[in-house]
FITI-759526 format. One record per residue (C-alpha): residue number from 0; residue in one letter; chain; x, y, z. Coordinates in steps of 0.1 Angstrom, whole numbers, always signed. Layout:
BEGIN
+-----+------+-----+-------+-------+-------+
| seq | type | mol |     u |     v |     w |
+-----+------+-----+-------+-------+-------+
| NUM |    A |   A |     X |     Y |     Z |
...
+-----+------+-----+-------+-------+-------+
This chain:
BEGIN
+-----+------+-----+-------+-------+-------+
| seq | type | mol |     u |     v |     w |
+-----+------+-----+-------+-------+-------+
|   0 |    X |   A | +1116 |  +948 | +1197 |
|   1 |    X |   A | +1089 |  +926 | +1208 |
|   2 |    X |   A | +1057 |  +925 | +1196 |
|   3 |    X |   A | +1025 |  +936 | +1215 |
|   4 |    X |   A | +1001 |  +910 | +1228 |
|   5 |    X |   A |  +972 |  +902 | +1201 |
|   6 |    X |   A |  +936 |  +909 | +1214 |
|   7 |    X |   A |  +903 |  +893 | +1194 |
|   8 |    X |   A |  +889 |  +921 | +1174 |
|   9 |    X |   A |  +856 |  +921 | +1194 |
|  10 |    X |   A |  +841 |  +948 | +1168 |
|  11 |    X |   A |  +845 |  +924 | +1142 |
|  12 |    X |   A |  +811 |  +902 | +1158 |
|  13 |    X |   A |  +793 |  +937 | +1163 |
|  14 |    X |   A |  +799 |  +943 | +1124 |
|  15 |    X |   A |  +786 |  +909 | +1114 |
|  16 |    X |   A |  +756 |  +918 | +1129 |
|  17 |    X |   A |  +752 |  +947 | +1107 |
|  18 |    X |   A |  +764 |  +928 | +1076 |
|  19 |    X |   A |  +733 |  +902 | +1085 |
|  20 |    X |   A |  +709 |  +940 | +1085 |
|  21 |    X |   A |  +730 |  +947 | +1051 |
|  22 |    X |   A |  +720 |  +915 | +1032 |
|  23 |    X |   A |  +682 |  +914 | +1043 |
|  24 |    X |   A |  +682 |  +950 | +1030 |
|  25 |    X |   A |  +697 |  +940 |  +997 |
|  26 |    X |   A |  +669 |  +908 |  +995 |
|  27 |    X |   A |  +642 |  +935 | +1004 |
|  28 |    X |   A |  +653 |  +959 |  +978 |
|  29 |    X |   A |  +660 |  +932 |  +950 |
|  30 |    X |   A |  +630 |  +916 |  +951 |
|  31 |    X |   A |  +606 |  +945 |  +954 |
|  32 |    X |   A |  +624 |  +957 |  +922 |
|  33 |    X |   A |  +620 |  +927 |  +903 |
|  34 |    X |   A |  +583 |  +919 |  +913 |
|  35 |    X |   A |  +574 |  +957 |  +903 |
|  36 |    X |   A |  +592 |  +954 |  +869 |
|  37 |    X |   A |  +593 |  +916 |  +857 |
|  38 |    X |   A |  +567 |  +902 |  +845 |
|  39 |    X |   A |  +576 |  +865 |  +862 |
|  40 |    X |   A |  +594 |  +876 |  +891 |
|  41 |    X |   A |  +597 |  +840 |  +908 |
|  42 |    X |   A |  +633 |  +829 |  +896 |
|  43 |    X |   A |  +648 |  +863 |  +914 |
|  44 |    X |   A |  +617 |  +851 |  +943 |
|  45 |    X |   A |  +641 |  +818 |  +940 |
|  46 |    X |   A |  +674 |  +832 |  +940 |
|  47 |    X |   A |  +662 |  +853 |  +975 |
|  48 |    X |   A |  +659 |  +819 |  +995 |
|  49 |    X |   A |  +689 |  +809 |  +980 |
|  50 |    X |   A |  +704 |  +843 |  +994 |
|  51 |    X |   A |  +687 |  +839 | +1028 |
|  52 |    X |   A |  +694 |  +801 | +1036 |
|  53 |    X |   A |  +733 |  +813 | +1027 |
|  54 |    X |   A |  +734 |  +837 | +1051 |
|  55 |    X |   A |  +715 |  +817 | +1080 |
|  56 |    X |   A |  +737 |  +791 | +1073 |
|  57 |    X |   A |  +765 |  +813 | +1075 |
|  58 |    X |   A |  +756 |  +823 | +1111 |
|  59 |    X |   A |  +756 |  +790 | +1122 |
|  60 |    X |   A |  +773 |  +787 | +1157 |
|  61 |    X |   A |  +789 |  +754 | +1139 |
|  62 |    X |   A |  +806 |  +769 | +1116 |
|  63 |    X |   A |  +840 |  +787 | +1118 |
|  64 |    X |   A |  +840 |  +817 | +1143 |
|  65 |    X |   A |  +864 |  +837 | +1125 |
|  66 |    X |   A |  +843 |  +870 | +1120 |
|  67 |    X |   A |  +862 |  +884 | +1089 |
|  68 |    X |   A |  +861 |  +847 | +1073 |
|  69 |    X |   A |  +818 |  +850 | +1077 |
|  70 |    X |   A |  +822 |  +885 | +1067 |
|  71 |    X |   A |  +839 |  +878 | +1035 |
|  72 |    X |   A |  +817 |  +849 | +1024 |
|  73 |    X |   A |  +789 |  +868 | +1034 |
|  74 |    X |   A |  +802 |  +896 | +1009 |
|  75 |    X |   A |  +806 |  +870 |  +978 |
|  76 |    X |   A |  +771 |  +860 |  +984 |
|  77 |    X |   A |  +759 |  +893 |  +985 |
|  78 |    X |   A |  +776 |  +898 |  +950 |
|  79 |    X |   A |  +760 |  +866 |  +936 |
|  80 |    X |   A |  +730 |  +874 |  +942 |
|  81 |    X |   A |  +733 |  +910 |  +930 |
|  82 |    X |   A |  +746 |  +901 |  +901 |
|  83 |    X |   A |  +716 |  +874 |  +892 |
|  84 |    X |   A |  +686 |  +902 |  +899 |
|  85 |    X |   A |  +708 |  +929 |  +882 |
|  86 |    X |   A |  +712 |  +907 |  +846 |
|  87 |    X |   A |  +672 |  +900 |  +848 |
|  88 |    X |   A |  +665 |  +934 |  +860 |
|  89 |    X |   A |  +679 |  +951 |  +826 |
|  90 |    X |   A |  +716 |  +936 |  +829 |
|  91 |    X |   A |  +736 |  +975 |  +823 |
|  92 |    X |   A |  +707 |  +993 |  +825 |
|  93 |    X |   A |  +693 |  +978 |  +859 |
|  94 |    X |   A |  +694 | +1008 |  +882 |
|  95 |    X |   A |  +700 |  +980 |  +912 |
|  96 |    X |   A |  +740 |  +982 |  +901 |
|  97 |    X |   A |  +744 | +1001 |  +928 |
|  98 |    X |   A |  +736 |  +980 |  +952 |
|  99 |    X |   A |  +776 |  +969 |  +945 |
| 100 |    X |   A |  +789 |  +990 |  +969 |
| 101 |    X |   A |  +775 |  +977 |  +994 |
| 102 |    X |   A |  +795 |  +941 |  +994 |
| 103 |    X |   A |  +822 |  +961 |  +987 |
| 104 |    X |   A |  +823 |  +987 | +1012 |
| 105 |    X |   A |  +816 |  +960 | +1038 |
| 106 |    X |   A |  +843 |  +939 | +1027 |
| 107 |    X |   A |  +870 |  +969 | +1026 |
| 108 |    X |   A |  +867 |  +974 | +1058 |
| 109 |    X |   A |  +878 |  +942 | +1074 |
| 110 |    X |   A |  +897 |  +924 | +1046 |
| 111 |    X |   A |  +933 |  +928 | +1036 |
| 112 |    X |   A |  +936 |  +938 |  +999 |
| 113 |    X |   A |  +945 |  +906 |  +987 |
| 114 |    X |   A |  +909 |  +894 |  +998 |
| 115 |    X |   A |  +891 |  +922 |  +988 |
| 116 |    X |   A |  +910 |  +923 |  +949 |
| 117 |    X |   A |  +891 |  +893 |  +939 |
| 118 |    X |   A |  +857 |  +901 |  +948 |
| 119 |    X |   A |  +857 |  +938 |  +933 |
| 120 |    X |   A |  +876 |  +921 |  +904 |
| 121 |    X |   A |  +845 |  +898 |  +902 |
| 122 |    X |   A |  +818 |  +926 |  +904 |
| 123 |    X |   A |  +839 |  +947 |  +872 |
| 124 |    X |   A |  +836 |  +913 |  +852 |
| 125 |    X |   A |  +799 |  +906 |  +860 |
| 126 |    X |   A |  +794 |  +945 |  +850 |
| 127 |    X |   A |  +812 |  +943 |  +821 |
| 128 |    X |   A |  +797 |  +915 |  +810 |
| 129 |    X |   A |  +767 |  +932 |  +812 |
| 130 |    X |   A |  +779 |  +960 |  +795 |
| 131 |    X |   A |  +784 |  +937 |  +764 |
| 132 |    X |   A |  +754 |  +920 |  +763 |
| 133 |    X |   A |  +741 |  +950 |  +752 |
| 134 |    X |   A |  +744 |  +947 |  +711 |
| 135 |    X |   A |  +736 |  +981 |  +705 |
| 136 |    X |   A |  +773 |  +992 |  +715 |
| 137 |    X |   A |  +803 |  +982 |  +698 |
| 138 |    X |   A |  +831 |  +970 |  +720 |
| 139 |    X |   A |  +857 |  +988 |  +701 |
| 140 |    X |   A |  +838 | +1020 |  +704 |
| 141 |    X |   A |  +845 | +1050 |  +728 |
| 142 |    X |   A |  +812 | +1050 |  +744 |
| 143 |    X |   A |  +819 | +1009 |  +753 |
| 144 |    X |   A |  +854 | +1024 |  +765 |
| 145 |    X |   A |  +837 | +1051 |  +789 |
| 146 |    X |   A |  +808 | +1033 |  +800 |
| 147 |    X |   A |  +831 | +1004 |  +814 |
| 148 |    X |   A |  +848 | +1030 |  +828 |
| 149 |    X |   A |  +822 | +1046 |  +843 |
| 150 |    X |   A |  +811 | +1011 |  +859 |
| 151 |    X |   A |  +846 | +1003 |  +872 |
| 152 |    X |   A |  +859 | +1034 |  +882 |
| 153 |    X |   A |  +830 | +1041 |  +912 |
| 154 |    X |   A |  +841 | +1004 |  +927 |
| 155 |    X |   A |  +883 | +1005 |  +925 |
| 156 |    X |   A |  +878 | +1040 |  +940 |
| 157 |    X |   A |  +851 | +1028 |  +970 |
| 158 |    X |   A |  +869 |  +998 |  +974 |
| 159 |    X |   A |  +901 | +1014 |  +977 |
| 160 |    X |   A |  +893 | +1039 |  +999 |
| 161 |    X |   A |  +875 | +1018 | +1025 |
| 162 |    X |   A |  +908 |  +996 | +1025 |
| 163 |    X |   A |  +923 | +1024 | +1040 |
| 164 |    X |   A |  +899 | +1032 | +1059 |
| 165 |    X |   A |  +895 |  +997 | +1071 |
| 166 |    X |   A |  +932 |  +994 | +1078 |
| 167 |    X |   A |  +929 | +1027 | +1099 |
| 168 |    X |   A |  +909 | +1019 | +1119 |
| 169 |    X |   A |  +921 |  +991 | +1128 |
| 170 |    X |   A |  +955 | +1000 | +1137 |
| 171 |    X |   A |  +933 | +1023 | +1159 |
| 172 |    X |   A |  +917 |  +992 | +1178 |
| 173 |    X |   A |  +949 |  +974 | +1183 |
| 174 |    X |   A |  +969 | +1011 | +1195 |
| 175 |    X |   A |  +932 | +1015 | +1218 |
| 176 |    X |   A |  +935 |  +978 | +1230 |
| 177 |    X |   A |  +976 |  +979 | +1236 |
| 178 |    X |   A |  +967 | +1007 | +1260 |
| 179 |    X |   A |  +938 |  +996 | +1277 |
| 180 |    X |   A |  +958 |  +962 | +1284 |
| 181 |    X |   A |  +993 |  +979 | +1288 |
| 182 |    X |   A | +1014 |  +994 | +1313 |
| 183 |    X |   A | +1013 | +1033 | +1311 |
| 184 |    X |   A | +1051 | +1039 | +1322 |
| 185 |    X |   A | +1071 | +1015 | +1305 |
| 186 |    X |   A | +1049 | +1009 | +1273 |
| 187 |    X |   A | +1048 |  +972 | +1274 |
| 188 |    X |   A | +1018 |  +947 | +1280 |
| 189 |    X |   A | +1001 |  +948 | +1312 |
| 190 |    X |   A |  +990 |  +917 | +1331 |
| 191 |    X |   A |  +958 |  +906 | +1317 |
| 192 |    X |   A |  +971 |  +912 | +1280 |
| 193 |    X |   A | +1001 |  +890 | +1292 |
| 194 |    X |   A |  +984 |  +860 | +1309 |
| 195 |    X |   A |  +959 |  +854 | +1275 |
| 196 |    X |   A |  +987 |  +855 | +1253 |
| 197 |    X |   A | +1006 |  +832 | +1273 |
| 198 |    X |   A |  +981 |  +810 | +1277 |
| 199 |    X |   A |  +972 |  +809 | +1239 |
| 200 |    X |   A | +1011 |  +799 | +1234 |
| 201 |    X |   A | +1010 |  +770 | +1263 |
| 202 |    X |   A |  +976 |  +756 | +1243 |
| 203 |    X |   A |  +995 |  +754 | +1211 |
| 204 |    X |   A | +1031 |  +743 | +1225 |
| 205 |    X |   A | +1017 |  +713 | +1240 |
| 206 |    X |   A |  +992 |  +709 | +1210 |
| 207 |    X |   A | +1017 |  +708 | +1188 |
| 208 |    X |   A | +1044 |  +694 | +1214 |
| 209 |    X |   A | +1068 |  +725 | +1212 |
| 210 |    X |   A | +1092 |  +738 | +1241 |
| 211 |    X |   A | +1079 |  +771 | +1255 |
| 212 |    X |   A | +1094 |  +791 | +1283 |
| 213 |    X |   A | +1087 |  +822 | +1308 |
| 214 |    X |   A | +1111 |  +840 | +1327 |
| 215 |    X |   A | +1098 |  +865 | +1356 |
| 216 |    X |   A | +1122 |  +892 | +1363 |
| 217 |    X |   A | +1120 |  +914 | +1401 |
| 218 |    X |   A | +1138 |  +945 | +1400 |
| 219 |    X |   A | +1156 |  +945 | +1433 |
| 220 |    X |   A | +1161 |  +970 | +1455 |
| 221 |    X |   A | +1136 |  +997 | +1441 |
| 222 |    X |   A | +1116 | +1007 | +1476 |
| 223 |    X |   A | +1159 | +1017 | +1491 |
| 224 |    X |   A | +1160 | +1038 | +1455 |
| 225 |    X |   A | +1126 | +1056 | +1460 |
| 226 |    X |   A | +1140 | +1061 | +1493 |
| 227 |    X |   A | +1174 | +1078 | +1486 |
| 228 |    X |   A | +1165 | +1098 | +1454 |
| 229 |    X |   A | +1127 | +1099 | +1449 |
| 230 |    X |   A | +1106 | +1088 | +1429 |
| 231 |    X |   A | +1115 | +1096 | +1398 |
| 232 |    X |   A | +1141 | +1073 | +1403 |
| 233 |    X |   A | +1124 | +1042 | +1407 |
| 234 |    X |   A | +1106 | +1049 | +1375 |
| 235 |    X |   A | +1135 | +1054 | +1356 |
| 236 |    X |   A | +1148 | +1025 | +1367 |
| 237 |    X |   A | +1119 | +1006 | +1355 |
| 238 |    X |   A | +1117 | +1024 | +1324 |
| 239 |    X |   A | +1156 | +1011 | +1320 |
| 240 |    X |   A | +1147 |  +972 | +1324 |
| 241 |    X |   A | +1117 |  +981 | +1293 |
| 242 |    X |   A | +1145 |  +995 | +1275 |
| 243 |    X |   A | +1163 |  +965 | +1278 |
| 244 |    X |   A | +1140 |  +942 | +1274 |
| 245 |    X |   A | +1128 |  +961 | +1240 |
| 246 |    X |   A | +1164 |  +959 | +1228 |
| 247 |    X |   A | +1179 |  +924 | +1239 |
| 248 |    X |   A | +1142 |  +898 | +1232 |
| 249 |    X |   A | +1141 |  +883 | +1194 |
| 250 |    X |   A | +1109 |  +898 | +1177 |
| 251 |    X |   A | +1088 |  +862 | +1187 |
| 252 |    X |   A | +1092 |  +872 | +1227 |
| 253 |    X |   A | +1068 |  +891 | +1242 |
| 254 |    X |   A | +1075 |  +910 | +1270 |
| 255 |    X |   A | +1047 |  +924 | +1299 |
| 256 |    X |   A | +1052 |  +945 | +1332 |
| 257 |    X |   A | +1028 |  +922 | +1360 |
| 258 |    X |   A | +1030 |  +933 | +1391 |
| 259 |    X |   A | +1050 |  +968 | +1410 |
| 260 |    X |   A | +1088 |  +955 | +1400 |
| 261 |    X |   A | +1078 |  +924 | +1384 |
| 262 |    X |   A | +1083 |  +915 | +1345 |
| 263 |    X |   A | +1074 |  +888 | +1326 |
| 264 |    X |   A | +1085 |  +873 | +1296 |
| 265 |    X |   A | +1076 |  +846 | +1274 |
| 266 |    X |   A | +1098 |  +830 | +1249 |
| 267 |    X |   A | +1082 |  +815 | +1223 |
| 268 |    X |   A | +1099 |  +782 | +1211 |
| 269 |    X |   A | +1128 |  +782 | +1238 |
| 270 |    X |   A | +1135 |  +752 | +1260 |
| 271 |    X |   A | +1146 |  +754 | +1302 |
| 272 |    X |   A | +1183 |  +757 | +1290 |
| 273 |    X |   A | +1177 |  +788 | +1259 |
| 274 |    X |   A | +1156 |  +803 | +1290 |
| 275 |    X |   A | +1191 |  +800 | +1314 |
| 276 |    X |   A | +1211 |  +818 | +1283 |
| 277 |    X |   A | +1189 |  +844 | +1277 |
| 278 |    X |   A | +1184 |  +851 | +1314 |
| 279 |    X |   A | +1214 |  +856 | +1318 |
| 280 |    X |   A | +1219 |  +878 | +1287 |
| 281 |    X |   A | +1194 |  +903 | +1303 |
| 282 |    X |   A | +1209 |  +901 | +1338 |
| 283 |    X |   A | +1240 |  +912 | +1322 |
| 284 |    X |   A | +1227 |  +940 | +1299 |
| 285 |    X |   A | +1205 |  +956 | +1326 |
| 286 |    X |   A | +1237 |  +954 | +1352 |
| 287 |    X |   A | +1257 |  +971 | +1324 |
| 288 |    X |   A | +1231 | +1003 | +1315 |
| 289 |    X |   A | +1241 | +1027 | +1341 |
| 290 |    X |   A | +1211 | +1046 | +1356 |
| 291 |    X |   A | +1217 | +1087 | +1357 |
| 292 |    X |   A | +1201 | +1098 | +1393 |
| 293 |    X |   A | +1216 | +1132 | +1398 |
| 294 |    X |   A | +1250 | +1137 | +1396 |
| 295 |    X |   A | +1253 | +1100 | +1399 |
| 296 |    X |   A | +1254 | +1067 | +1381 |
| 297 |    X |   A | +1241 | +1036 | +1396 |
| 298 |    X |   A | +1239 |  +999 | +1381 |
| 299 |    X |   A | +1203 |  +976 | +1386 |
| 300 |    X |   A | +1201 |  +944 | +1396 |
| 301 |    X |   A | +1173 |  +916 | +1389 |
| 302 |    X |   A | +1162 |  +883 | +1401 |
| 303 |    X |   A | +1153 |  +857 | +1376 |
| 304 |    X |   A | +1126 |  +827 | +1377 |
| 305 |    X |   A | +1123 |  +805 | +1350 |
| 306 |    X |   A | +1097 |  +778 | +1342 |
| 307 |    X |   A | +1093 |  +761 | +1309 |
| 308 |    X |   A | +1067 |  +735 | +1290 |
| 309 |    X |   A | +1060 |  +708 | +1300 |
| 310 |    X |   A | +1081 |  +708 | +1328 |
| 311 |    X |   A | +1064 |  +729 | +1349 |
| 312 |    X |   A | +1026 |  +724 | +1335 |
| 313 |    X |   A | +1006 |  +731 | +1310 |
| 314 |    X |   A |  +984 |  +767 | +1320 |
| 315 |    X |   A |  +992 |  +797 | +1320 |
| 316 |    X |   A |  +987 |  +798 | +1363 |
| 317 |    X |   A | +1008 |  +768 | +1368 |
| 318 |    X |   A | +1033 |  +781 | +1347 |
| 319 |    X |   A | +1038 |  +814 | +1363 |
| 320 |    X |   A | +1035 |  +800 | +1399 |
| 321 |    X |   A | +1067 |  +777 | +1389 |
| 322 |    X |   A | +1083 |  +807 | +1373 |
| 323 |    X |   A | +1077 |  +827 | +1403 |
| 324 |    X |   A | +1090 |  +802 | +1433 |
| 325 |    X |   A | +1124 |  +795 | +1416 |
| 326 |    X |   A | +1124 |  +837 | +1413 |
| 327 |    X |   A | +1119 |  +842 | +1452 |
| 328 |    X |   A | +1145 |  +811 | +1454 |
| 329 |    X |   A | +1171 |  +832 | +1433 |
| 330 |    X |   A | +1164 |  +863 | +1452 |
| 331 |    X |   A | +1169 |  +849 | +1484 |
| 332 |    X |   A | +1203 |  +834 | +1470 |
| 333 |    X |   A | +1214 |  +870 | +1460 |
| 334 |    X |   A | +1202 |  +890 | +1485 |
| 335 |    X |   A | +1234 |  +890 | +1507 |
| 336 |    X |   A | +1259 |  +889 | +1476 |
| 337 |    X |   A | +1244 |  +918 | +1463 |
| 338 |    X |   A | +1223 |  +950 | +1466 |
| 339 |    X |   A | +1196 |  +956 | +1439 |
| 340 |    X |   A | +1217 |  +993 | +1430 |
| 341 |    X |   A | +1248 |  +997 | +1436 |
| 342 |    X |   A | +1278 | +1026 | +1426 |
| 343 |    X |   A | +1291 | +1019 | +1392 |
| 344 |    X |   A | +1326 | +1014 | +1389 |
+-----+------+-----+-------+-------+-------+
């Protein structure tokens, strides 16, 4: 089946904001602790600029723009300098260990659990390293046993739980976005989803100087079908070319409904002559998946336009206009051998 079109996570650049309201909130907090309790507070005064010139620089509009990239550095530095005001703040018994959470919440919300792993995996060393600096406790004893248990425990569970969180909600933005940008009665991409996605692969094949292809398919015949049996009919008979589509593309293709009867679909790494064969393959397996209307059976037929990179140009525009002129040609070639929905056999 092929896969949905990809939309940017817009939310992501919203949430970096809030990171950026996160980290000035851990400076505030961190250094109004250590100037109340140390009696030289300018090393931690020191480490703060350091913190604050990381995460200006991090917001630099030079820099990367992937937001969970920012999001994730943003985290480690958060836990850097967390870690340097919690070991001169009373190292285990710094009551600012808490502020852990916060890096790691963030993080588990956007990063996969291979990224987030090493960063709590970092914050339980740092803690347990604090946890052993204190001489008063011996490591073999129960109390260091529960006590790095007790530090640990709190941040597996958060960051665990914010994973899944994280990975929920996301699926949620992607099903949200898939139909916002999709096409209600056949379930595949709509238009807009369709014409970023194909332009994003057009960019990169001629970046990279791959062959790329789009077929656009026209369900004849479908206004004489409304006609004779409703409808209904005419929907089903869409619904039957999705079906298709969804069973015959490889898993790389992406398939879209753009206009009334029109499909489009773009075929990731195919030359003009893979484009033919597969063409053809749909023709054929749409002609042979008999449509029920009533008490009888009817077959659909399609018109086909292909247009391929760089052949035909090199945006998304160009490419569909080509794609579309050699479908009108082939519709006006079949239009007096055959009728768009015939009696089966």
């Amino acid at each position: 089946m092929p896969h949905p079109t990809n939309t940017p996570d817009r939310e992501l650049d919203g949430l970096v904001r809030h990171v950026t309201a996160a980290d000035w909130l851990v400076l505030l907090i961190g250094v109004l602790y250590a100037t109340a309790t140390l009696a030289d507070a300018r090393p931690v005064w020191l480490a703060a600029v350091a913190f604050a010139v990381t995460g200006v620089t991090l917001r630099l509009p030079q820099l990367p723009k992937d937001a969970r990239l920012r999001i994730e550095l943003q985290a480690w530095s958060m836990v850097v300098f967390i870690g340097y005001v919690v070991w001169m703040t009373g190292a285990d018994a710094s009551p600012l260990q808490t502020l852990y959470l916060l890096p790691v919440v963030l993080a588990g919300l956007v990063l996969t659990a291979a990224r987030l792993a090493p960063l709590v995996v970092a914050i339980g060393a740092i803690s347990i390293g604090a946890i052993v600096a204190d001489a008063d406790l011996p490591l073999r004893s129960a109390a260091f046993a529960g006590r790095t248990a007790l530090a640990i425990a709190p941040l597996v569970i958060v960051a665990w739980l914010t994973s899944e969180l994280g990975g929920a909600l996301s699926s949620a933005r992607r099903r949200a976005a898939a139909l916002a940008d999709g096409d209600a009665l056949t379930g595949l991409a709509g238009r807009r989803a369709f014409m970023e996605a194909l332009q994003e692969e057009v960019t990169m094949a001629t970046r990279r100087d791959l062959p790329t292809a789009l077929l656009v398919l026209d369900l004849t015949g479908t206004r004489r079908l409304n006609e004779l049996h409703g409808q209904e009919a005419g929907n089903a008979a869409l619904k039957l070319v999705a079906d298709v589509l969804r069973r015959v593309l490889r898993q790389t293709d992406r398939a879209a409904r753009i206009g009334g009867d029109e499909f489009a679909i773009l075929l990731s790494g195919s030359d003009a002559a893979s484009a033919l064969v597969a063409a053809q393959r749909i023709r054929h397996a749409i002609y042979a998946t008999t449509l029920a209307v009533g008490a009888r059976h009817v077959r659909c037929t399609i018109s086909v336009g292909i247009a391929s990179v760089p052949r035909d140009g090199r945006s998304a525009p160009a490419l569909l206009a080509a794609a579309e002129r050699r479908l009108e040609r082939d519709r006006v070639l079949r239009a007096n051998a055959a009728t768009a929905v015939v009696p089966s056999a």
